[in-house]
C-alpha positions in Angstrom: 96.4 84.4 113.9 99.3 87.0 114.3 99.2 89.4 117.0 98.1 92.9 116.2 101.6 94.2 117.4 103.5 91.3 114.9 101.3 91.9 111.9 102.0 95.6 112.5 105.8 95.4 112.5 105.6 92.8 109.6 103.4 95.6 107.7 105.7 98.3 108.6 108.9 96.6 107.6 107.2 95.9 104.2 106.5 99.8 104.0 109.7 100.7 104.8 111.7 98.2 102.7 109.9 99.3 99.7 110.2 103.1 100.7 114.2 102.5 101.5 114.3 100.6 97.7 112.5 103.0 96.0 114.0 106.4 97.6 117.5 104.9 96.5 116.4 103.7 93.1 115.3 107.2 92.5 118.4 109.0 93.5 120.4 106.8 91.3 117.9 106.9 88.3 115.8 110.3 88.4 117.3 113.7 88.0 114.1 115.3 88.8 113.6 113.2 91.9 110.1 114.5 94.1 108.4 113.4 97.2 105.3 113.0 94.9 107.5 110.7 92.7 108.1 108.9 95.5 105.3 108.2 96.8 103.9 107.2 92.9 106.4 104.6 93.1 106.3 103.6 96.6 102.2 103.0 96.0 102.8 101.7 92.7 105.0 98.8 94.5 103.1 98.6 97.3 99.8 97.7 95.1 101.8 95.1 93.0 102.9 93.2 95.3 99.6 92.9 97.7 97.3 92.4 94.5 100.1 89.4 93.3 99.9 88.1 96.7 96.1 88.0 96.8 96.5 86.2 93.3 98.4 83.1 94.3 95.3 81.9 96.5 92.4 83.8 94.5 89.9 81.6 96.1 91.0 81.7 99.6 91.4 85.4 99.2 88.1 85.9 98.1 86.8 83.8 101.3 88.5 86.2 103.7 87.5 89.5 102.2 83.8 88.4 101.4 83.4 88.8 105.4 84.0 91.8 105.7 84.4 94.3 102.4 81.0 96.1 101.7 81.2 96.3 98.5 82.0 92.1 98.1 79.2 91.2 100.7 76.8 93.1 97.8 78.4 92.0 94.6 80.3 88.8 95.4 82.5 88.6 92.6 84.2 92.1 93.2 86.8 90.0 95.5 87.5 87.6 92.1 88.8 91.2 90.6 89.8 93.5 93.5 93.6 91.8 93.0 93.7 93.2 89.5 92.2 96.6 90.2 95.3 96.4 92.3 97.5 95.4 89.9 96.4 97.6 87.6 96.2 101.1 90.2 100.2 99.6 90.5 101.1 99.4 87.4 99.8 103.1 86.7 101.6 104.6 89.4 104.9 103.3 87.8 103.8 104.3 84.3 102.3 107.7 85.7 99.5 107.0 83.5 96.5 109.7 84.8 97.7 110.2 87.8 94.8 112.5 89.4 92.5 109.2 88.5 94.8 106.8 89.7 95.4 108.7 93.5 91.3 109.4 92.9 90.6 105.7 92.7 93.0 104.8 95.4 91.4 107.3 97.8 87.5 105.8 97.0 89.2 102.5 97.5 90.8 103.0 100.6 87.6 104.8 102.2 85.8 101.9 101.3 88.0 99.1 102.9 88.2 102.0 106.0 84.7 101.9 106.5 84.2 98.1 105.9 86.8 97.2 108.7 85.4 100.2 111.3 81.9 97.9 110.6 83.9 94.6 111.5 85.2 96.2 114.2 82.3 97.6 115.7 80.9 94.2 115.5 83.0 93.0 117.3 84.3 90.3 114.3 87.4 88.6 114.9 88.3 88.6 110.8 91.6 87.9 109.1 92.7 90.9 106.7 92.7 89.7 103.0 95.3 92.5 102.3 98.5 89.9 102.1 96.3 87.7 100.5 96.0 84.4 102.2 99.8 83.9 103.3 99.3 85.3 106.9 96.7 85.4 109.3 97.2 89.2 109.8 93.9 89.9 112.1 91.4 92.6 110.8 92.4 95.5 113.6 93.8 98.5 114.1 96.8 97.7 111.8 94.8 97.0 108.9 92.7 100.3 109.8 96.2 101.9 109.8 97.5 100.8 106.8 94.4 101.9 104.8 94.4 104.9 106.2 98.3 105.7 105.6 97.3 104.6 102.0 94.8 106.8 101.7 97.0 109.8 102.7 99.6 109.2 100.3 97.1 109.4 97.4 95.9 112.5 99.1 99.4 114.2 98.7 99.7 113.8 94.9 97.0 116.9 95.6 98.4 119.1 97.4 
């Protein structure tokens, strides 16, 4: 398993890369470039690509974030279709398709998985993170409480 400090800086350079691609994509394409625009796309991307990753090895996937999501431990298929709720919040960030549902969703999403890895972590559970999928054994930490957290807080700026 990756080290809390690698799995952070492989996180972050994902967040970046996609910020950098995104904030020139706009300036070339969008006359009526916004922060909130940005952050639609950057979230849009960002929800792509982790629900495609989870996708490749649905199964294995599945096996990580049964452990410790709340809502899978209860309903055990909700893993099977978390990928595609992904998919799908990404695809509406791109289209812009009901925006204040879309960052709503995001924001009960994000909560949950907040709350499900505080619970692992208070355990004391030395989990993997399903959010790359099953490609690297990114530890459930601090990082993964991080990036939920910085998720969350970009759907919470589409309201203010």
């Amino acid at each position: 398993m990756l080290s809390p400090v690698k799995s952070f800086i492989i996180l972050l350079t994902g967040f970046i890369t996609i910020s950098g691609i995104n904030y020139l994509y706009l300036l070339k394409t969008d006359k009526e470039y916004t922060h909130k625009l940005l952050m639609n796309n950057i979230m849009g991307c960002i929800f792509i690509i982790f629900g495609l990753l989870k996708i490749v090895n649905l199964p294995k996937f599945v096996q990580i974030f049964n452990k410790y999501d709340i809502i899978s431990q209860k309903i055990p298929y909700y893993g099977y279709i978390y990928p595609f709720i992904e998919i799908s919040l990404g695809l509406a960030y791109l289209k812009k398709y009901k925006l204040h549902i879309v960052n709503s969703t995001t924001i009960f999403l994000m909560i949950i998985s907040i709350i499900s890895v505080v619970i692992s972590m208070i355990n004391g559970q030395k989990l993997r993170c399903g959010c790359l999928g099953s490609f690297l054994h990114i530890p459930l930490s601090y990082v993964t409480l991080s990036e939920n957290v910085v998720m969350a807080l970009m759907s919470a700026s589409y309201f203010n």
